[in-house]
KOLGU-866797 format. One record per residue: x, y, z of N, C-alpha, C in turn. Coordinates in pm, whole numbers, plus 50000, padded with zeros to 5 digits. Each point is the difference from the previous one (the first is absolute). Layout:
<sites>
- X	Y	Z	X	Y	Z	X	Y	Z;
...
</sites>
This chain:
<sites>
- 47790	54686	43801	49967	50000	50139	50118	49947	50079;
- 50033	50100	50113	50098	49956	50039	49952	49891	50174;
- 50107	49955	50083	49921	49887	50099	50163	50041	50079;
- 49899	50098	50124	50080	50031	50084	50046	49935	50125;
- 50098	49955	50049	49999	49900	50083	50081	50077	50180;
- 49913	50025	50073	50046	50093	50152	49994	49894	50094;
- 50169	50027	50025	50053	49901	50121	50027	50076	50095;
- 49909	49986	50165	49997	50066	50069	50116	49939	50082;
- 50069	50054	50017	50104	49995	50100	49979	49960	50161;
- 49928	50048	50057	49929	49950	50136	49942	49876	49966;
- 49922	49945	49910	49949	49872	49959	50096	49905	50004;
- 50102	50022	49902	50149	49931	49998	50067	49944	50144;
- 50009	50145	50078	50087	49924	50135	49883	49947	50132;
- 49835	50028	49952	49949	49893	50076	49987	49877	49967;
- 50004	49986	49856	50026	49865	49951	50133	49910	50094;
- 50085	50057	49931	50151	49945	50061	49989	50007	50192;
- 49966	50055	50043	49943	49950	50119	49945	49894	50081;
- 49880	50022	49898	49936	49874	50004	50056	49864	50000;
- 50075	49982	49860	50045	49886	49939	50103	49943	50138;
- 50082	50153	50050	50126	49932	50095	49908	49949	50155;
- 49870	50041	49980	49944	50019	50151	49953	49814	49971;
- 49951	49958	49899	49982	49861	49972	50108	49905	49986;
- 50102	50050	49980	50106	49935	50001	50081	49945	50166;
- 49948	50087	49994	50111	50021	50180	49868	49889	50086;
- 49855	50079	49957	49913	49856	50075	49976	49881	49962;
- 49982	49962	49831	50002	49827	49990	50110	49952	49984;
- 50114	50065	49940	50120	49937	49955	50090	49981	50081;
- 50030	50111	50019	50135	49970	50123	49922	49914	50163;
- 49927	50010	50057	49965	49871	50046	49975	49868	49980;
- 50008	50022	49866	49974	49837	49911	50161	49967	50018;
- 50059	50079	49947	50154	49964	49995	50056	49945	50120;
- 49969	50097	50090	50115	49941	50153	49886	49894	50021;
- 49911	49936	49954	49950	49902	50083	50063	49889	49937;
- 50027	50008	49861	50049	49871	49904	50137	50010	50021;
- 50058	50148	50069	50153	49979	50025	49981	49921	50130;
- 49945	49996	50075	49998	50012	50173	50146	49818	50007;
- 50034	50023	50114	50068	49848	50019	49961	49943	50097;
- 49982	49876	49971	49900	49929	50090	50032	49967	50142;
- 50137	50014	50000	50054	49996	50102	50082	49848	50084;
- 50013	49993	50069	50084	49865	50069	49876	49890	49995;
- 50014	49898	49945	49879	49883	50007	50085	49855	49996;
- 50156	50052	50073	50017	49859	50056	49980	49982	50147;
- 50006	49877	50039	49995	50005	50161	50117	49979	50061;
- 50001	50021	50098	50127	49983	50084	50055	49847	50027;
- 50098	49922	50023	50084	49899	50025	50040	49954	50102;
- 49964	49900	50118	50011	49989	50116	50087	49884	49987;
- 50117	49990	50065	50075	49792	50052	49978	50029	50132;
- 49908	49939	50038	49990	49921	50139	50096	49941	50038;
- 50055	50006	50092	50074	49898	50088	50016	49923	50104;
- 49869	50096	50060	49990	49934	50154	49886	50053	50072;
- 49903	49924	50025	49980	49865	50018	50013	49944	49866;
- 50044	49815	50011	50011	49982	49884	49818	49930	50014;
- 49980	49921	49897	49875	49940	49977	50002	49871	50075;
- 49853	49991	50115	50037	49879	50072	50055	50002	50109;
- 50081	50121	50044	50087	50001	50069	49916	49976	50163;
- 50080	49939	50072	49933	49966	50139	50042	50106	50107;
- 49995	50089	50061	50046	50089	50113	49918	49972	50109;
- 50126	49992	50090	49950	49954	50154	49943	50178	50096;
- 49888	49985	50057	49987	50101	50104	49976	50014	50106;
- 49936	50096	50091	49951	50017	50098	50131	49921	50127;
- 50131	50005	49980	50105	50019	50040	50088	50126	50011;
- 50087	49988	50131	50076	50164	49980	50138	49970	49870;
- 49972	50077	49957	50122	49967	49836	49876	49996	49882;
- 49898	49921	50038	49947	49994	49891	49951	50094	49836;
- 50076	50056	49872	50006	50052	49934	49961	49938	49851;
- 49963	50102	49914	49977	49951	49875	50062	50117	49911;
- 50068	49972	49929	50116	50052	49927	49927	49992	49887;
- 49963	50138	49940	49926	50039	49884	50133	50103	49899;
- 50015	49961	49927	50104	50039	49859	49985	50024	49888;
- 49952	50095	49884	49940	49965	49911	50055	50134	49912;
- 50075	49999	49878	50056	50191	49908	49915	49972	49925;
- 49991	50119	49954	49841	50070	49909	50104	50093	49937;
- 49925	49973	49858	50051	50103	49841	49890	50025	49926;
- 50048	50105	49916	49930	50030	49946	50044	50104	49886;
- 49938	50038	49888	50022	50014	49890	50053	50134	50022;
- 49903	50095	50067	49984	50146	50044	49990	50057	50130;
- 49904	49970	50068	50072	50011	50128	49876	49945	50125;
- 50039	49973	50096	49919	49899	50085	49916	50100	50126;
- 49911	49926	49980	49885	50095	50132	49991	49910	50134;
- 49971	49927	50033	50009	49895	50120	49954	49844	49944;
- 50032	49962	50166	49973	49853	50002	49912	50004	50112;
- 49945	49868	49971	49896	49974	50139	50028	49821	50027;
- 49976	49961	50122	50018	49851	50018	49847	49991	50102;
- 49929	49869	49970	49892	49984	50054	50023	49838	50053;
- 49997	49971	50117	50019	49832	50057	49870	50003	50069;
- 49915	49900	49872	49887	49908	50084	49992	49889	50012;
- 49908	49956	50093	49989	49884	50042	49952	49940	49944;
- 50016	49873	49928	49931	49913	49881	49896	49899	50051;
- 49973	49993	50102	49931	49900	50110	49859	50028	49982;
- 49907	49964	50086	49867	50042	50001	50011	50030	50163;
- 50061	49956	50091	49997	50081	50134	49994	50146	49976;
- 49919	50026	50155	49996	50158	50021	50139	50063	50051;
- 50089	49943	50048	50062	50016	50062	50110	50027	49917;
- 50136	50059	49991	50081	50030	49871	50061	50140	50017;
- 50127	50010	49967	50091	50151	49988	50005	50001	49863;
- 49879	50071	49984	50010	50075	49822	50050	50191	50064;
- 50111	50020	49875	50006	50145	50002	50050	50009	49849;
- 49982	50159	50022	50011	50074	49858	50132	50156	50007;
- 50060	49949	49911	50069	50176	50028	50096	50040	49891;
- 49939	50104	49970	50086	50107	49906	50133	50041	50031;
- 50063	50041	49903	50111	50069	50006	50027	50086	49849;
- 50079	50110	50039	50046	50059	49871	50125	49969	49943;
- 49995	50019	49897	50119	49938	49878	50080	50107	49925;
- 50095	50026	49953	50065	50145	49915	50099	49915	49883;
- 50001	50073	49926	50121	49977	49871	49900	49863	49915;
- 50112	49959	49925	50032	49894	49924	49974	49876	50063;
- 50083	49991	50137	50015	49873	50060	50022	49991	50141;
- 49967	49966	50040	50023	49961	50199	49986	49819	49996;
- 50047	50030	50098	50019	49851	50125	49916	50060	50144;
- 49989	49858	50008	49916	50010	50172	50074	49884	50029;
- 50055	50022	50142	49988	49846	50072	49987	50041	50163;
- 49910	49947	50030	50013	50015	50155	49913	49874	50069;
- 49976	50011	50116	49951	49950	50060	49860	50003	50129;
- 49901	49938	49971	49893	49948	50056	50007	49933	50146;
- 49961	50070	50132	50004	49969	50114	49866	49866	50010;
- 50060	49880	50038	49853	49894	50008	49991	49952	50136;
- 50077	50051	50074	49980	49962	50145	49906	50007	50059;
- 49932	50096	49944	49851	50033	50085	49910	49939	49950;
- 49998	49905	49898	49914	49896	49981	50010	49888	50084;
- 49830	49974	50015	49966	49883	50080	49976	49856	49886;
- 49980	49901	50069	49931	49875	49943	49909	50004	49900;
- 49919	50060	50022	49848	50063	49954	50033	50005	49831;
- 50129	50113	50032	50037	50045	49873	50073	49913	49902;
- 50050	49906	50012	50040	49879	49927	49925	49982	49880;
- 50070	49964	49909	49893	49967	49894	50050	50030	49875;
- 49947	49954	49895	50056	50008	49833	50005	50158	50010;
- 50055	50097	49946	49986	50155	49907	50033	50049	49905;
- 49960	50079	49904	49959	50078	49920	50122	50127	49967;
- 50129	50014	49936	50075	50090	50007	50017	50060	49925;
- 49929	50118	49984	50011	50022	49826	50051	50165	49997;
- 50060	49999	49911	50076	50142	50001	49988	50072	49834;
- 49930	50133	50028	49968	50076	49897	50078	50170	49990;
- 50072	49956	49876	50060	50166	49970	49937	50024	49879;
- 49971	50152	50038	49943	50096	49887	50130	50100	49967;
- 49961	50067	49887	50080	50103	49990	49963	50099	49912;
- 50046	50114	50005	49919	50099	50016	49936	50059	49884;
- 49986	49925	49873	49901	50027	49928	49862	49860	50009;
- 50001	49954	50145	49914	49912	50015	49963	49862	49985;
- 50103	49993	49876	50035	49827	49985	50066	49937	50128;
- 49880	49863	50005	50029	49929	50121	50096	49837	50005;
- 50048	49915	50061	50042	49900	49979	49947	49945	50196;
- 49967	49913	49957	49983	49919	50142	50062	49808	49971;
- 50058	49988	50137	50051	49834	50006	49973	49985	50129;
- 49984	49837	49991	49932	49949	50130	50042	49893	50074;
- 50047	49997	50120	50059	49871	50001	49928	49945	50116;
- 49994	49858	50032	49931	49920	50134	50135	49980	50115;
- 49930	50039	50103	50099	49940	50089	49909	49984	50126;
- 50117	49898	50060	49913	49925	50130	50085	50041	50138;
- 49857	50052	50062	50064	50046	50147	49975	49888	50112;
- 50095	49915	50061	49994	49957	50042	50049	50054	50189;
- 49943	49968	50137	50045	50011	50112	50176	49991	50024;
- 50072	50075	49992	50167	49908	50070	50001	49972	50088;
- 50151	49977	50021	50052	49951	50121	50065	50089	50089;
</sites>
């Protein structure tokens, strides 16, 4: 007795089909996910310089200024900074503000200057200076410093 064995040819290349059609859906998505790179997960690097900590600035005089200074780095590349000055007091009364800016490359400097002339008395008082750069895979760094606004001369 003989034991005949018929290999259908159409059977064959739906097989191999198949096999590549499973391949291409569990495997190779398994792969680029275990390849994937996680990407930038340091944060960015701020030296403050100015205000320093503590620092006393006179206002609500004509001249009156606050000289804010501070370079930002970073590993890969930088998305902005923001600076927020509040009032540390429990009065209602107080010049809190907030404000963004955008950032490019590796590294920048800022230095400029803060008009305080148009502060009154009122506004006197301990504050809150804290300055936050992100960059642009999202890692954040924030520093904070106190300073006291006092009336000038």
């Amino acid at each position: 007795m003989t034991v005949k064995i018929v290999c259908n040819i159409k059977s064959i290349d739906t097989m191999k089909r198949f096999v590549f059609r499973c391949l291409i859906l569990f495997v190779l998505p398994l792969f680029l996910y275990t390849c994937k790179d996680d990407g930038d997960t340091e944060s960015p690097v701020i030296n403050f310089k100015s205000p320093t900590n503590n620092q006393t600035i006179a206002i609500g005089s004509i001249g009156a200024t606050l000289t804010v200074n501070a370079e930002f780095k970073d590993n890969e590349a930088l998305k902005s900074y923001r600076i927020e000055i509040t009032r540390l007091s429990s009065k209602l009364n107080g010049w809190d503000t907030t404000f963004t800016n955008l950032l490019s490359g590796t590294a920048e400097n800022i230095n400029f200057t803060l008009d305080l002339s148009h502060l009154v008395a009122s506004d006197a008082g301990q504050y809150s200076f804290g300055l936050t750069c992100t960059d642009a895979a999202d890692n954040v760094t924030s520093v904070a410093r106190s300073i006291n606004m006092v009336v000038g001369k």
